[in-house]
C-alpha positions as a Python dict, from the first residue, in 0.01 Angstrom:
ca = {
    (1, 'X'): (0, 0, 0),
    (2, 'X'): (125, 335, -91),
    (3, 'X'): (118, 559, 175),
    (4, 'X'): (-45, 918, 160),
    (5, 'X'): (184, 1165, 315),
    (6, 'X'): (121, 1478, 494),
    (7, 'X'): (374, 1767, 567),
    (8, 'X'): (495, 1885, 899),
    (9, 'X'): (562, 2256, 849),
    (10, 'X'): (603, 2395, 1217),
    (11, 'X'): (797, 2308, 1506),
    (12, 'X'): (705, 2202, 1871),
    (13, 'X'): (925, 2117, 2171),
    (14, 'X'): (893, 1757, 2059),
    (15, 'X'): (758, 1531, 1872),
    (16, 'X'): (471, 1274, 2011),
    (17, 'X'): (314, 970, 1872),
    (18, 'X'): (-75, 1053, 1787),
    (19, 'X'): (-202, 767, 1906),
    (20, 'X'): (-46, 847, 2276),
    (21, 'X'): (-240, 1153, 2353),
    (22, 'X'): (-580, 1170, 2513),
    (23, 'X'): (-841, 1415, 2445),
    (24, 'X'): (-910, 1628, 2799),
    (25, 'X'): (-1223, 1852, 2710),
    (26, 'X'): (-1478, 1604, 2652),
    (27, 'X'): (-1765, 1713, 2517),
    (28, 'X'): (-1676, 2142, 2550),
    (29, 'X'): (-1682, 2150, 2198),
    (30, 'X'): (-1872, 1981, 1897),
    (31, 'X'): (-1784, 1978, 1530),
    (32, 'X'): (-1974, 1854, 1262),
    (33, 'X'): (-1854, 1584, 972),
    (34, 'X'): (-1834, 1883, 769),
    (35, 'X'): (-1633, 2102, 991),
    (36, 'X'): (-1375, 1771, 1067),
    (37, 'X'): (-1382, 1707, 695),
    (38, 'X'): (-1270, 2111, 635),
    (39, 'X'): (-984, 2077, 872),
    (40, 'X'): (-868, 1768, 706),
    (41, 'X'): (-882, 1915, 363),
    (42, 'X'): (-673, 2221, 533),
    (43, 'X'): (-442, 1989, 688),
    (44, 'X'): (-408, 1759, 342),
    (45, 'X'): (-355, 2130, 190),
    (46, 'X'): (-111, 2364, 423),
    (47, 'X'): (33, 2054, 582),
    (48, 'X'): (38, 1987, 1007),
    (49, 'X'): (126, 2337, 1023),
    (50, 'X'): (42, 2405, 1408),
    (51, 'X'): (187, 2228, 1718),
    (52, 'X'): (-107, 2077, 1977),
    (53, 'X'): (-78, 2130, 2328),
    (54, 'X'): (-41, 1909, 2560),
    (55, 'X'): (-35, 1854, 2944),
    (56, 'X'): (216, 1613, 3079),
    (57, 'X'): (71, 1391, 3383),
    (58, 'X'): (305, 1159, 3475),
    (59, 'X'): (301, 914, 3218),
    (60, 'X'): (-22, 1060, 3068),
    (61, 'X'): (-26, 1269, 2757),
    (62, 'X'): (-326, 1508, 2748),
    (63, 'X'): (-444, 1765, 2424),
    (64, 'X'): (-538, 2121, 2579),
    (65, 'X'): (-516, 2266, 2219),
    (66, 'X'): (-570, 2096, 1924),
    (67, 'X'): (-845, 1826, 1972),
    (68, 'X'): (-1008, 1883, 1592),
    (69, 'X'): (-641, 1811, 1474),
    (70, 'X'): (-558, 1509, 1725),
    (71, 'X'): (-939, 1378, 1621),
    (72, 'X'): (-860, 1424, 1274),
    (73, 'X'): (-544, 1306, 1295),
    (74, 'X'): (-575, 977, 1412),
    (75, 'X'): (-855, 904, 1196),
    (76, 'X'): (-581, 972, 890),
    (77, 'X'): (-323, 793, 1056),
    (78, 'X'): (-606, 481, 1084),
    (79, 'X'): (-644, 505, 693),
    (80, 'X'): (-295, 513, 633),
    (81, 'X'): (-150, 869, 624),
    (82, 'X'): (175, 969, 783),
    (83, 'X'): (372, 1265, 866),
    (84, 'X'): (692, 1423, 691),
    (85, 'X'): (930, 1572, 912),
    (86, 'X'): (1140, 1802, 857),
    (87, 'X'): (1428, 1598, 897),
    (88, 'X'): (1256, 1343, 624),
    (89, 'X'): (1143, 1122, 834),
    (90, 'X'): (826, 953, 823),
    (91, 'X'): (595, 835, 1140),
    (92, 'X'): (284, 899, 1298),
    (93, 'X'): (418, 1191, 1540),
    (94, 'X'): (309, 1544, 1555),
    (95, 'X'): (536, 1832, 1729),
    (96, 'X'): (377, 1946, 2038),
    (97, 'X'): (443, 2184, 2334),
    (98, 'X'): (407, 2089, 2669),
    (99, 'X'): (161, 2342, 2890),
    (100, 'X'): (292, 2345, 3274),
    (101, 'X'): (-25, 2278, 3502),
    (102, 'X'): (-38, 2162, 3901),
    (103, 'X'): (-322, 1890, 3816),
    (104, 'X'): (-588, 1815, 3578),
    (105, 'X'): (-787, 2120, 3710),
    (106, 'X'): (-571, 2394, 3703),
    (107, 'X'): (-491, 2200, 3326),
    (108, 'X'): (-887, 2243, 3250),
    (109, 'X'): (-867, 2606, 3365),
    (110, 'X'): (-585, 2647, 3112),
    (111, 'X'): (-782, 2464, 2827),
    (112, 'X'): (-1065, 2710, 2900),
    (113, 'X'): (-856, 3041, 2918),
    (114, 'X'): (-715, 2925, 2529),
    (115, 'X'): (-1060, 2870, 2424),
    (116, 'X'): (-1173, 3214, 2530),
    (117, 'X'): (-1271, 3441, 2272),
    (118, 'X'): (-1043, 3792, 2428),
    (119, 'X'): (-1129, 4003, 2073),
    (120, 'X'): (-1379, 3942, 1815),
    (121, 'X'): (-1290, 3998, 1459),
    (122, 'X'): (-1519, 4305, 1269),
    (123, 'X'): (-1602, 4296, 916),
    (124, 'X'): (-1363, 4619, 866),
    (125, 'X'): (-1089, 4462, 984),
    (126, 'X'): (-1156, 4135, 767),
    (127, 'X'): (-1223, 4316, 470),
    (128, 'X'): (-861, 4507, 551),
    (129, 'X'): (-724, 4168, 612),
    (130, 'X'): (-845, 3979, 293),
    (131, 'X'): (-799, 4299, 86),
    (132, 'X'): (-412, 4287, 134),
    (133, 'X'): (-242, 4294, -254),
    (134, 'X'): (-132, 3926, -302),
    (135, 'X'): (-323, 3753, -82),
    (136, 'X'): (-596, 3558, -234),
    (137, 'X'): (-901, 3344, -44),
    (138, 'X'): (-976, 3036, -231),
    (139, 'X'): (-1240, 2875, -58),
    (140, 'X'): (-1266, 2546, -159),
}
């Protein structure tokens, strides 16, 4: 079987298996099949191109940031994708960095304070933003 392969184009603290980190915020958030299906097209597309978070407990590997990509993730890993390093190699690791928390509650405090929306973005400013000479929006 040929295997599909999928960029790494950023850099975490380290590398860590997919398949060892545990999802922490339950059911906080929902996506759709649609909205998974976007993010993999966007990760097939631009590549792994942002670290996930995780919190270190003991042994235990937990995602604070990043669940749609750890979700989506493993479910391309199960059909036989794999990652490109930048050193070449190929595996089913993803760069992370590790989020310093006391226990799993000051961790879910942490989760929640990423999630928080601390701006919202106004149509002038996204019209500004889009408008830049160069950049184009293909929405696919």
């Amino acid at each position: 079987m040929t295997k599909k392969i999928i960029q790494v184009s950023c850099t975490g603290s380290e590398l860590i298996d997919i398949n060892s980190l545990s999802p922490i915020q339950g059911d906080l958030k929902t996506r759709t099949r649609e909205q998974l299906y976007g993010l993999r097209s966007s990760i097939i597309k631009y590549g792994f191109s942002f670290p996930i978070f995780v919190w270190k407990n003991g042994n235990d590997l937990f995602t604070l940031d990043g669940h749609g990509r750890d979700f989506v993730s493993k479910e391309m890993v199960s059909d036989g994708w794999r990652f490109k390093q930048k050193d070449g190699t190929i595996n089913t690791s993803l760069p992370c960095c590790f989020i310093d928390a006391k226990n799993r509650i000051h961790a879910k405090e942490k989760l929640l304070a990423m999630n928080s929306a601390y701006g919202d973005i106004t149509e002038e400013g996204l019209i500004k933003y889009i408008l830049e000479p160069g950049f184009e929006l293909k929405i696919e």
